[in-house]
Structures are given as C-alpha cells and as structure tokens.
C-alpha positions in Angstrom: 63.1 -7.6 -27.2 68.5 -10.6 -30.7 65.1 -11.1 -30.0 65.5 -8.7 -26.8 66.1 -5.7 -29.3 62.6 -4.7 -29.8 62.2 -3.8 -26.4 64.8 -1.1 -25.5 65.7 2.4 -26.1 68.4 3.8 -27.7 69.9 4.3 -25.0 70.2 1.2 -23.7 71.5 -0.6 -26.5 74.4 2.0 -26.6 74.9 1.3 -23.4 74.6 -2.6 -23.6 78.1 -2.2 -26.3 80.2 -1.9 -23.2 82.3 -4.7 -22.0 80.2 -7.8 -20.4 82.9 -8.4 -18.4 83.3 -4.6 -16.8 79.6 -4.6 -15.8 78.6 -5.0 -12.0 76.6 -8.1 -11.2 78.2 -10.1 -14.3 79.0 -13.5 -12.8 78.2 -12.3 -9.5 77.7 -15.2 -6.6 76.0 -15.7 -3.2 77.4 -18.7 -1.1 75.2 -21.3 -0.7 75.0 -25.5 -1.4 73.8 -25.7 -4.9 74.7 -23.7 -8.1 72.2 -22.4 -10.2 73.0 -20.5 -13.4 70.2 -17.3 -14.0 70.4 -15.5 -17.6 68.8 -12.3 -17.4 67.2 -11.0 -20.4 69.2 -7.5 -20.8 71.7 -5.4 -19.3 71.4 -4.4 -15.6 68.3 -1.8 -15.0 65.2 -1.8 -13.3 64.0 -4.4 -15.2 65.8 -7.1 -12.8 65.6 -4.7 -10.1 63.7 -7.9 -7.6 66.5 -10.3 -8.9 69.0 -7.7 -7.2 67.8 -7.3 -3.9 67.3 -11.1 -3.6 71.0 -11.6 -4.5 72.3 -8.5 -1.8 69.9 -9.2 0.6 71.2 -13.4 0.5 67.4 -14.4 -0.4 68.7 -17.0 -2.7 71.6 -18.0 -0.2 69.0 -19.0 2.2 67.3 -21.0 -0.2 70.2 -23.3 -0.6 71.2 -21.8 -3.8 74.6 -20.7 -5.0 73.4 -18.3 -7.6 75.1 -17.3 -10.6 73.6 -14.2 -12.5 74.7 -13.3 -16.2 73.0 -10.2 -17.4 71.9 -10.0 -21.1 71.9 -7.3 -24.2 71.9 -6.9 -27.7 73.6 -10.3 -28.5 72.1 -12.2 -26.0 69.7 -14.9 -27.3 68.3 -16.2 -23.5 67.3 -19.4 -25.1 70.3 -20.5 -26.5 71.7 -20.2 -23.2 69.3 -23.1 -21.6 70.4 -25.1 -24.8 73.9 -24.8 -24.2 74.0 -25.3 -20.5 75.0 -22.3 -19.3 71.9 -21.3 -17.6 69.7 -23.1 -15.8 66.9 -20.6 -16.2 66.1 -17.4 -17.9 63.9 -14.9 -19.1 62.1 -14.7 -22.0 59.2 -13.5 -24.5 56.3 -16.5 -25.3 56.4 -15.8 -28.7 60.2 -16.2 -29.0 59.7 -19.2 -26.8 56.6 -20.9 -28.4 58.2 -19.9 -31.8 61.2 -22.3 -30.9 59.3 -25.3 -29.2 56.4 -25.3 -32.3 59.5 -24.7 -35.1 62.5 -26.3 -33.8 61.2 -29.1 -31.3 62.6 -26.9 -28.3 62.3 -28.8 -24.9 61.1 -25.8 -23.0 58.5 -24.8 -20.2 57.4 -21.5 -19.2 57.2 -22.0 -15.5 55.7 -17.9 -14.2 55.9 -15.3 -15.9 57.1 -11.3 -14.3 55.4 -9.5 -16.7 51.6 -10.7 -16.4 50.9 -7.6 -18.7 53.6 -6.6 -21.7 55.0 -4.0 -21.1 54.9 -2.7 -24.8 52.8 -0.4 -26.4 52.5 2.6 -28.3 54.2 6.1 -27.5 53.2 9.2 -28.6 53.7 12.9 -27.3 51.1 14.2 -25.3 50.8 17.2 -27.7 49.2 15.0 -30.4 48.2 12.2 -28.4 47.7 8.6 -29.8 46.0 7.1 -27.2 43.6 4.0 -29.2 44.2 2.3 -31.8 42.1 4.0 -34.1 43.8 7.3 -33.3 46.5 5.4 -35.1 44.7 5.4 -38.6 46.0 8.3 -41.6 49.1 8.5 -39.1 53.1 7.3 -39.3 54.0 4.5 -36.8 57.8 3.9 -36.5 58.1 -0.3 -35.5 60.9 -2.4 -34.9 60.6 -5.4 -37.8 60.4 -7.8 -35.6 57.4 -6.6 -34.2 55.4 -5.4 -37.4 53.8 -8.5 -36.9 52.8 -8.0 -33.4 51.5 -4.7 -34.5 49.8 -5.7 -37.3 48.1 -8.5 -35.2 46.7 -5.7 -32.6 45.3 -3.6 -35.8 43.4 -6.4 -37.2 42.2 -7.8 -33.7 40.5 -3.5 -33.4 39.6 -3.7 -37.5 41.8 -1.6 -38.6 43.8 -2.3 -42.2 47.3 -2.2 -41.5 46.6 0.3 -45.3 44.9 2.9 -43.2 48.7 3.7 -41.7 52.0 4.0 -42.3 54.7 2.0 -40.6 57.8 2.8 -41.2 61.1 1.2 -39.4 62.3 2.0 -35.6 65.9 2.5 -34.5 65.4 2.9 -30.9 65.5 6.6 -30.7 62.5 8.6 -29.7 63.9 11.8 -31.8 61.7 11.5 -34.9 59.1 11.6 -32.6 59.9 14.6 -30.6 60.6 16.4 -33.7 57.7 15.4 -35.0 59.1 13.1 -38.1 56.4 10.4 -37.0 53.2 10.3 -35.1 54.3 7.1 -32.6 56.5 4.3 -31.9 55.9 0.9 -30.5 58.5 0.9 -27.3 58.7 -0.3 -23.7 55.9 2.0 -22.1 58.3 1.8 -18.8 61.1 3.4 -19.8 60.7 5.7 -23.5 58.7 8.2 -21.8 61.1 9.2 -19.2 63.8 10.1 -22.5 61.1 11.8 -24.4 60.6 14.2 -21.4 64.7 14.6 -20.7 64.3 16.4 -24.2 61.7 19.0 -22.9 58.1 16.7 -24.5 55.7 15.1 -22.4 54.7 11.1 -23.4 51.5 9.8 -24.1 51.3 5.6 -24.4 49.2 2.6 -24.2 49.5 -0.9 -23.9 49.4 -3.6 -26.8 48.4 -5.9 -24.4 45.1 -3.5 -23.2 44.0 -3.6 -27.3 44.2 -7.0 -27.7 47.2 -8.5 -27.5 47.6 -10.4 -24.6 50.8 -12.0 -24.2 53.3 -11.9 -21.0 56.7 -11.0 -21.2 59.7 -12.0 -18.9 58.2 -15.4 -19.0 60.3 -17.4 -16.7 61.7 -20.7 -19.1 63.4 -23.9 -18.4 64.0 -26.8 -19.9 61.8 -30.1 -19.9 65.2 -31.8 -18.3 65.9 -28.6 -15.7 61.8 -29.1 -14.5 62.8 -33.1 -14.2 66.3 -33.1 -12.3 65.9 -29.2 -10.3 62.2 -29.0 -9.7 63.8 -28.0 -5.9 66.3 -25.6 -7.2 63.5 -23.9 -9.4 61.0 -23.5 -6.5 63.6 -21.8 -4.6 64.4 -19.5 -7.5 61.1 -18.7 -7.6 60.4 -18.2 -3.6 63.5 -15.9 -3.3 63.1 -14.4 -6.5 59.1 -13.5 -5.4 60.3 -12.1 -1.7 63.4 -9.6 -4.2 60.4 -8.5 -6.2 58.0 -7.9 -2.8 60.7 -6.0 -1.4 61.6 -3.8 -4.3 57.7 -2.7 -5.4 57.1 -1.8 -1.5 57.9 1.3 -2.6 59.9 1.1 -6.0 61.6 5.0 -5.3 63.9 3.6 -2.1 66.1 0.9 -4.0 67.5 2.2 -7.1 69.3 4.5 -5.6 70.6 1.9 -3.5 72.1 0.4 -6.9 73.7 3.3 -8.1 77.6 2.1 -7.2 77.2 -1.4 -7.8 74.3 -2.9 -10.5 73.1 0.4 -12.0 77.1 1.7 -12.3 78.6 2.4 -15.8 75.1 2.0 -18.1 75.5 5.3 -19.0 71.2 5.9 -17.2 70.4 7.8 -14.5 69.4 6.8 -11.5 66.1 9.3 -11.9 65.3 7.3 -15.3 65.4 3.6 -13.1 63.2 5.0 -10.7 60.8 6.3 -13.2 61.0 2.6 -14.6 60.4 0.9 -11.7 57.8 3.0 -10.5 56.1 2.3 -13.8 56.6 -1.7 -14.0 54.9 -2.0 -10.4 51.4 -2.4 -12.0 52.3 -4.9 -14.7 54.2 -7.2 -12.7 51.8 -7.1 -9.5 49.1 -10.2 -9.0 46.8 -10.8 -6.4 47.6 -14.4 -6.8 51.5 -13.4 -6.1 54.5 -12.2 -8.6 54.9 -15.0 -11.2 51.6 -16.3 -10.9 49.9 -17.3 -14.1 46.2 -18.4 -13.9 43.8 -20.4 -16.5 43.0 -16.8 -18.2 45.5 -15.5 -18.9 47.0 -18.7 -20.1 44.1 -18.8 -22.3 44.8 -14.8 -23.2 48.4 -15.8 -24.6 47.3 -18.6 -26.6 44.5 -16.7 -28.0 47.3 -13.9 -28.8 49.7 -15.7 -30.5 47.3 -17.9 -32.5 46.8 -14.5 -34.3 50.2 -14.0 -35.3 50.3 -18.0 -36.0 51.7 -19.0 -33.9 50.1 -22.5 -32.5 50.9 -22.3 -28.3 49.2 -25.1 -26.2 48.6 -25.3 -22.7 51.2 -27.6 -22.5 53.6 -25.8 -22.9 52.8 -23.5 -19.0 53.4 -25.1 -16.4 51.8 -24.1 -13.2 52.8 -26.4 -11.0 56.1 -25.1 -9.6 54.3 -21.8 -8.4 51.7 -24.2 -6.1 54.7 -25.1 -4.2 56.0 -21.9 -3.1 
C-alpha cells in the first residue's frame, strides 16, 4: 500500500520491476458496447483474483461493458489515474483517498469497498507469538513509514505509548524476523505468512483493524464526474465484478490454478502462495449484505479511524447508492 508499497512483500515488489507491458492481463479487453477503463491497485495475484474470472468468464461483456484492465505496482498511484483519465475506476485505500479529497480538493467518491476488513496487521512467528497489542510492549516492530502512523494510531486507541516499543523501519522482507532480528512486522496478513513458512517458521498475525483501527481497504473510487455521466457503467462494474468475486470465494483453492498460464504467469509466485492468499482474503472480503457492500457502521468505523490519525472523513464522501441498484 506509491501509496500501494506498504502493503506487499518483498517478493512482490521484486516481482512488480518486470515490464508492464510483458505481464498477462495488462490492457486486456472483453468485447462489449461501452469502454470502461479499471486500474487495479497492484500487480496480478490473488488480490484481483474476482476481477479475473469476471473478465474470462465475459461477466463484464454481458454487462454491456468493453472492459479495459491495467494492473498496478510500485509506481502506480491509482488516484492519479482517475485524474488523468485513464481509468474510469480503481482501487484504493480511504486514507489515501480522504487524504486527497480533505488536502487537495479531490473530486472523489468511494462507491463499495472489497475489503470490509483491512487486511493488515501484525506478524509474528508462532514461536514467540505477538498476538495483542500489548504483547507488543518492551518488543521491536519493523513498520513501513508510511504506516507508523497507522500503527501508532492502533497503540494509542489500546493505551499503549508508542515509548514502550521500538519501531524500527520495514523493507518488505520477512528475514529479520525469521532470524529473529525483530519481534514483528506490520504486513498484509494474507500473504507474509505463507513466505515466513517457505523458510521453515510458522506465522502468527492479527488484524489492525480487530484492535481498533477500522478502516477498509480496496475501496472502490470514482470521480464526482464518472458517478454523474457513468452511474450505468458503474453498476454494471459492480454487478459483474460481485458475480467474479462469488465465483472465485466458492471455493478459493479451484481458480488459481486456473490462472497459472495466463494472469498469475511470470510474477515470479507460486501458484501454492495465491491459493494460500485467497484462501485467507475469503473472510475479509465476505458480507452478508453482498461483496462491496458498505453499511452505516462501518462507515461510521472508518471515519472514527481516520479521525485518529487526523484525518477529517465525512459521510459524504461514501456513497451507497450505486450498491442499492445492483
């Protein structure tokens, strides 16, 4: 989590150097009436696994869309791409969002959201498990900067001084922590633990957002002139999008494998590590009011969140309405 890099292994950004251009999906259409430009938010994995099948399986075709999809990585910034005009829609974080709008007057909307819980959280080994945040105090936490404050907006929220730890800088490599360099790093909880146990360790985690730091992630965002002129288009982004991510989470071991010669080809993962991924995202995505969905609460819960890191969101600035028509 640019402002993605916060939210990936080391793996990944090595593997988000290569080439856009040699990547499968990069540009990648589906005949249908009306284009619509998607920005993901990084490179091809299980991330955007529901975005996939709804491309191969022609859920957006039938929609009347003629869908292009640009994957992200390191030096993708997804907003700028809605400012530019070369997506229609994309992917994003609320606090990178709401940042923009409260700072720079951005015209955005966050219109669902794929993450209804973040995805982020603390890692440990199970060995020398860090499993609240109090386990955290006397110990060394490795962060990415541009989360500290995220962190240190969790520690105070459980009333702990960000004194009684250490936090010392992440570079996206879990090998401090297997060799025991540091205690725990702040990571996607979906995806770190699988490398951690490649090298022979077992992973402990848990989430920011269960400590109390509530704030989505993959929020879907447009801008205030896309909602006006391709409210249509959106719904049937979101309809197609919703029946790729139903599909996919029915069981989330049968598709990546699927993927392995086309989306998943040349990241330099393995098919076992996408699987573990999307096996792990199923819970955090899932709502009983339907993939997307965002309710009064945990509108509410994001606000709340960011207000602590100062961040002044308003209701405003979530718009439900687009998931009513689906």
């Amino acid at each position: 989590m640019t402002l993605r890099m916060n939210r990936r292994t080391f793996l990944a950004t090595t593997a988000a150097g290569m080439a856009l251009g040699a990547m499968p999906g990069f540009l990648r259409r589906a005949s249908a009436a009306t284009p619509f430009a998607f920005q993901a938010s990084w490179i091809n994995d299980a991330e955007f696994a529901g975005y996939f099948i709804a491309i191969d399986e022609g859920l957006y075709a039938a929609e009347g869309l003629d869908l292009t999809y640009a994957p992200g990585g390191p030096d993708v910034i997804p907003e700028s791409t809605l400012i530019s005009g070369t997506a229609d829609l994309t992917l994003t974080t609320p606090d990178t969002t709401v940042k923009a709008i409260v700072d720079q007057g951005a015209p955005f909307r966050i219109i669902g959201t794929q993450y209804r819980k973040n995805p982020i959280g603390i890692v440990s080994l199970a060995k020398a498990p860090i499993n609240t945040p109090a386990d955290l105090i006397g110990k060394t936490l490795a962060v990415p900067p541009v989360n500290v404050i995220s962190v240190e907006a969790m520690l105070k929220l459980n009333n702990i001084d960000k004194s009684q730890l250490t936090i010392v800088p992440y570079a996206y490599d879990p090998t401090p922590l297997i060799k025991g360099e540091i205690d725990a790093s702040l990571d996607f909880t979906t995806n770190v633990p699988f490398t951690i146990e490649q090298a022979g360790e077992k992973a402990t985690s848990f989430l920011l957002y269960d400590f109390g730091f509530t704030i989505y992630n993959d929020t879907v965002v447009v801008t205030e002139e896309t909602l006006k002129t391709k409210r249509k288009e959106l719904v049937a982004w979101l309809r197609a999008s919703r029946k790729g991510w139903e599909e996919n989470l029915a069981d989330p071991t049968v598709w990546p494998p699927k993927f392995a010669d086309t989306w998943f080809k040349g990241t330099g993962r393995t098919i076992e590590n996408e699987i573990y991924f999307n096996v792990a995202q199923k819970p955090l995505i899932e709502s009983p009011n339907g993939i997307f969905s965002m309710d009064e609460e945990g509108i509410q819960k994001n606000i709340d969140a960011l207000g602590q890191i100062g961040i002044k969101a308003t209701r405003e600035m979530f718009d439900t309405t687009l998931l009513e028509e689906i």
